[in-house]
C-alpha positions in Angstrom: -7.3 -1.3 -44.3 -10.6 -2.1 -42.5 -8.8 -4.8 -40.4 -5.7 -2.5 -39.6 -8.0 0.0 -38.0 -9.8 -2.1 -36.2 -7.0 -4.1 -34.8 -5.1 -0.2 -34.2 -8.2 0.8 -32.0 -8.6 -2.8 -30.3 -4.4 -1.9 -29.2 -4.9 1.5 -28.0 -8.4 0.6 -25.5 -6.1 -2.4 -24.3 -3.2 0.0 -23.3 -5.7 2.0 -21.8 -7.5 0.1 -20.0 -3.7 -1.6 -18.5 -3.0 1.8 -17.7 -6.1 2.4 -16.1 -5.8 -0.3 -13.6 -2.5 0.2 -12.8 -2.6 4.0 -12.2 -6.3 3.6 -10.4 -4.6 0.9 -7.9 -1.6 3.2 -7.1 -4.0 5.9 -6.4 -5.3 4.5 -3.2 -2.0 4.9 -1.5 -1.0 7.8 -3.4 -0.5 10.9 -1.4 1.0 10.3 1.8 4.5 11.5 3.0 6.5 8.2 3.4 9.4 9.6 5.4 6.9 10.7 7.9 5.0 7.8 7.8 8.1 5.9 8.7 8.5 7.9 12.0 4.6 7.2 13.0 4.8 3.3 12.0 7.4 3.3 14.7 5.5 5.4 17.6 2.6 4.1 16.5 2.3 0.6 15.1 5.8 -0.8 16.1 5.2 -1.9 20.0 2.3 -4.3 18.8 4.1 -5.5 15.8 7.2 -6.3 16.8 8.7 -10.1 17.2 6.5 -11.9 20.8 3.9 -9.0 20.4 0.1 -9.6 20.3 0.3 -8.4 16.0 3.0 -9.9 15.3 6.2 -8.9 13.7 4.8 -6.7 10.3 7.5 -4.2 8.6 7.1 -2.9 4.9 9.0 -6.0 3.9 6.4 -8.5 5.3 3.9 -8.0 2.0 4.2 -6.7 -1.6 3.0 -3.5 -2.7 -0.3 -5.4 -4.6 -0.9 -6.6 -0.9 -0.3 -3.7 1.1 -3.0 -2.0 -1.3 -5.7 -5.1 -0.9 -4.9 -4.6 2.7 -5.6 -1.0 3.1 -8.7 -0.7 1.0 -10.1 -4.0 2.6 -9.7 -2.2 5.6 -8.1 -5.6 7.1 -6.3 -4.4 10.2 -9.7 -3.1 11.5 -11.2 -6.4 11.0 -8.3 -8.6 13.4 -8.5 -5.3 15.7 -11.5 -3.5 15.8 -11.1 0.0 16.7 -7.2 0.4 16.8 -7.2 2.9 13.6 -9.4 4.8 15.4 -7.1 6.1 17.6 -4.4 7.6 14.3 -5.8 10.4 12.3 -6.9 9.6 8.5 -3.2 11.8 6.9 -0.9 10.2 9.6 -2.7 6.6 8.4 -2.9 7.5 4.7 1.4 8.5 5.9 1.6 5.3 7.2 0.2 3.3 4.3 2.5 5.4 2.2 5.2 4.3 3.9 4.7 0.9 3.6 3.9 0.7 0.0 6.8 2.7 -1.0 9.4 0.0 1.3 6.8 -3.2 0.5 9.3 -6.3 -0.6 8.8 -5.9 -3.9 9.7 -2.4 -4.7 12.4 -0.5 -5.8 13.8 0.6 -2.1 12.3 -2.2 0.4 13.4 -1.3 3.9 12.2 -2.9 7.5 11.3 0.1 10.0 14.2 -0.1 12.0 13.5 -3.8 13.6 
């Protein structure tokens, strides 16, 4: 009986734990509006990421939604272009993000943003 209760409780911190990490690493995009972060990713990000522009052609598409979240909380697009987050303000960014995640290749509605 001993070992069944131990083996019960090891279970139940392992589930929680898995659900833990998994709900803690959707959390950091959580929150934003996706169909409006659709419209600023094209007024906002588009003309530098499009194909022969200086970022490169990036659409939801171009990373996974693990990715997408190591990218935001890395804070990576501020480290190949200092300064260009600056100029969108932190719900249209989190909107953005949002947008992203929801359409990244590996989820359930992947989408480009109209390129």
């Amino acid at each position: 009986m001993n070992n069944t209760r131990k083996s019960l409780t090891v279970a139940v911190a392992i589930t929680i734990i898995g659900l833990l990490a998994t709900t803690s690493a959707f959390a950091v995009i959580a929150g934003g509006d996706a169909r409006r972060g659709r419209d600023l990713a094209l007024a906002k990000c588009k003309y530098c990421h499009v194909a022969g522009a200086g970022g490169g052609t990036i659409t939801p598409l171009s990373k996974t939604q693990q990715q997408w979240e190591r990218f935001f909380v890395k804070d990576r697009h501020d480290k190949v272009a200092p300064g260009t987050w600056d100029k969108i303000e932190a719900s249209e960014l989190k909107d953005i993000m949002q947008f992203m995640y929801d359409h990244a290749a590996d989820s359930p509605q992947p989408e480009t943003c109209g390129q």
